[in-house]
Structure formats: C-alpha cells, structure tokens
C-alpha positions in Angstrom: -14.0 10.9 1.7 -14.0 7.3 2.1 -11.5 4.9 1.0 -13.3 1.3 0.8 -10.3 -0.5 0.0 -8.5 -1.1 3.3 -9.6 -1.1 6.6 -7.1 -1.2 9.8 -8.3 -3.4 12.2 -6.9 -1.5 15.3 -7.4 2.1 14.6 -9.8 3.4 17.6 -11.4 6.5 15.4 -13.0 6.7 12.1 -11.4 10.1 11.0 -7.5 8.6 11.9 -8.2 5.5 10.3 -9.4 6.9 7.2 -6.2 9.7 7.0 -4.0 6.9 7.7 -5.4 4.3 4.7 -5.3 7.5 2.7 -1.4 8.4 3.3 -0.3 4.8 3.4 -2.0 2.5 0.5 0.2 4.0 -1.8 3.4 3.4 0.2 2.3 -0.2 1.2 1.8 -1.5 -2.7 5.2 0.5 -4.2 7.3 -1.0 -0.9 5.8 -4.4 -1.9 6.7 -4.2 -5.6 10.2 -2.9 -5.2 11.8 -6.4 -5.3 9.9 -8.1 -7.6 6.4 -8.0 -9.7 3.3 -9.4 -7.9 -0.7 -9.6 -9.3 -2.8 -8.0 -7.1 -4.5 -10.6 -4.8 -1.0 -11.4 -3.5 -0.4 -7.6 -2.5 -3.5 -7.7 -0.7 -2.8 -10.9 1.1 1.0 -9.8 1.8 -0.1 -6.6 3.5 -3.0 -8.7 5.6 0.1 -11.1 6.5 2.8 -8.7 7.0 0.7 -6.6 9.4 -0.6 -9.5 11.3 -4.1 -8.9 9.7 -4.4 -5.0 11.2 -4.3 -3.8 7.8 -7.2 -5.6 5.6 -7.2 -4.7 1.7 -10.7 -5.1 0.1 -9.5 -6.9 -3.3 -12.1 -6.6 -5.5 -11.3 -2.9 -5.1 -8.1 -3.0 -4.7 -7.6 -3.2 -8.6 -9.0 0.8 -9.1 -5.9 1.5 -7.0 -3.1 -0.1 -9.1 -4.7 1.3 -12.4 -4.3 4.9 -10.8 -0.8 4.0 -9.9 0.0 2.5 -13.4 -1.9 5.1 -15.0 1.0 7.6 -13.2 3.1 5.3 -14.4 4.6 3.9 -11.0 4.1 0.7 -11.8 3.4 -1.1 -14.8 1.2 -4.1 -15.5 1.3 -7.3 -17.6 -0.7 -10.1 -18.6 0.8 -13.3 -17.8 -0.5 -17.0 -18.2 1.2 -19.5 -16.5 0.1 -23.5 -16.6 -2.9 -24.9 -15.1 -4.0 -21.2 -14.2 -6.2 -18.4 -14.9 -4.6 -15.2 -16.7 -3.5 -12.6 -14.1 -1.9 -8.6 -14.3 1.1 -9.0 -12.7 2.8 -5.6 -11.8 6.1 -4.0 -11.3 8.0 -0.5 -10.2 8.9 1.8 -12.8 11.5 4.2 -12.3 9.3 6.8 -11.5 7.5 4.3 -9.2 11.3 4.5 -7.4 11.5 7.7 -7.0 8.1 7.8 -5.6 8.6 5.2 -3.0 11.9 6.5 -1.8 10.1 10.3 -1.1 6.9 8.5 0.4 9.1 6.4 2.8 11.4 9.6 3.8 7.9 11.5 4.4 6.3 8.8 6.1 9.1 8.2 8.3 9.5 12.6 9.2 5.9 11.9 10.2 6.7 8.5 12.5 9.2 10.6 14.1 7.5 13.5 15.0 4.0 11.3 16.5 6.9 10.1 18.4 8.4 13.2 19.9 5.2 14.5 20.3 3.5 11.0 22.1 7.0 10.0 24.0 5.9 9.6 27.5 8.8 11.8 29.2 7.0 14.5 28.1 3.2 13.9 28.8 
C-alpha cells in the first residue's frame, strides 16, 4: 500500500519508510492542531519545517487525509475568509481528536522505546 502523501527524506528502505508515514501522519497533523486551528498548507509546511525537511507532505494530497480525520470526527473544519485572501478550511481538535492524540503519542512513544532497547549499542 502506498501512501503518496509524505515522503521521509532519510529513510534508507522503501518498506520502513512506507510503515513509518503510515503510523505517524495521523500523529503529526492531531499534535499540530492541539494548540490551535491551522488550514492545511500550513500543516504541511510546519511538519517540512519542524523536521528540518526529512518529513515532506505532498499537499495537494494532503487534503484526502484531513477529510478522513474530520470525517472520524478528530478534527473539525471551517471555512474562513480573511482580507485580501482566498477562502481556506481551517481546522481544529475535537475532543475525540484529544483522546486520540494522547493514545497515539503513548503508543508511539512504547514503540520509540522499545527500537531503543532493542538498537542501544551495549547490547549489539
């Protein structure tokens, strides 16, 4: 299965890079919306900036992702028009969307620890 929408500039196989988009787009967009709402070209240029441009979100197919998200009612979207520029969905965490982050971020972070115990050096 492919996922077009994000590419990871470092990842050194295929296979692992596509398991890795696939287990952390989700947790990437929730964790960006959890402070305030955002339209989606800014999540995809956040999570190009915040990683130092290892993680790449295709935009233009970015949007199918947020719709599945809103449509399990994570986040939510709006239409808002703001002077001098075009319309854009701006979108924000539901409660559910909470809940959702704070059980992808314990997950993702059992996961973190155990590449580490496995990977730690002392024990190659």
């Amino acid at each position: 299965m492919s996922v077009p929408y994000m590419s990871l500039t470092y990842m050194a196989t295929p296979v692992l890079d596509r398991e890795l988009k696939k287990g952390s787009a989700e947790l990437m967009i929730l964790s960006l919306l959890e402070y305030r709402p955002r339209h989606g070209y800014e999540i995809g240029q956040l999570i190009e900036l915040r990683s130092r441009g290892a993680v790449r979100f295709n935009v233009a197919s970015l949007y199918p992702l947020l719709y599945r998200l809103e449509k399990r009612n994570w986040i939510r979207g709006r239409w808002i028009e703001k002077s001098g520029q075009r319309r854009r969905r701006y979108y924000r965490l539901t409660s559910a969307g909470k809940k959702m982050l704070a059980k992808q971020r314990h997950g993702w972070a059992e996961f973190v620890a155990a590449v580490k115990l496995i990977t730690a050096t002392q024990h190659a």
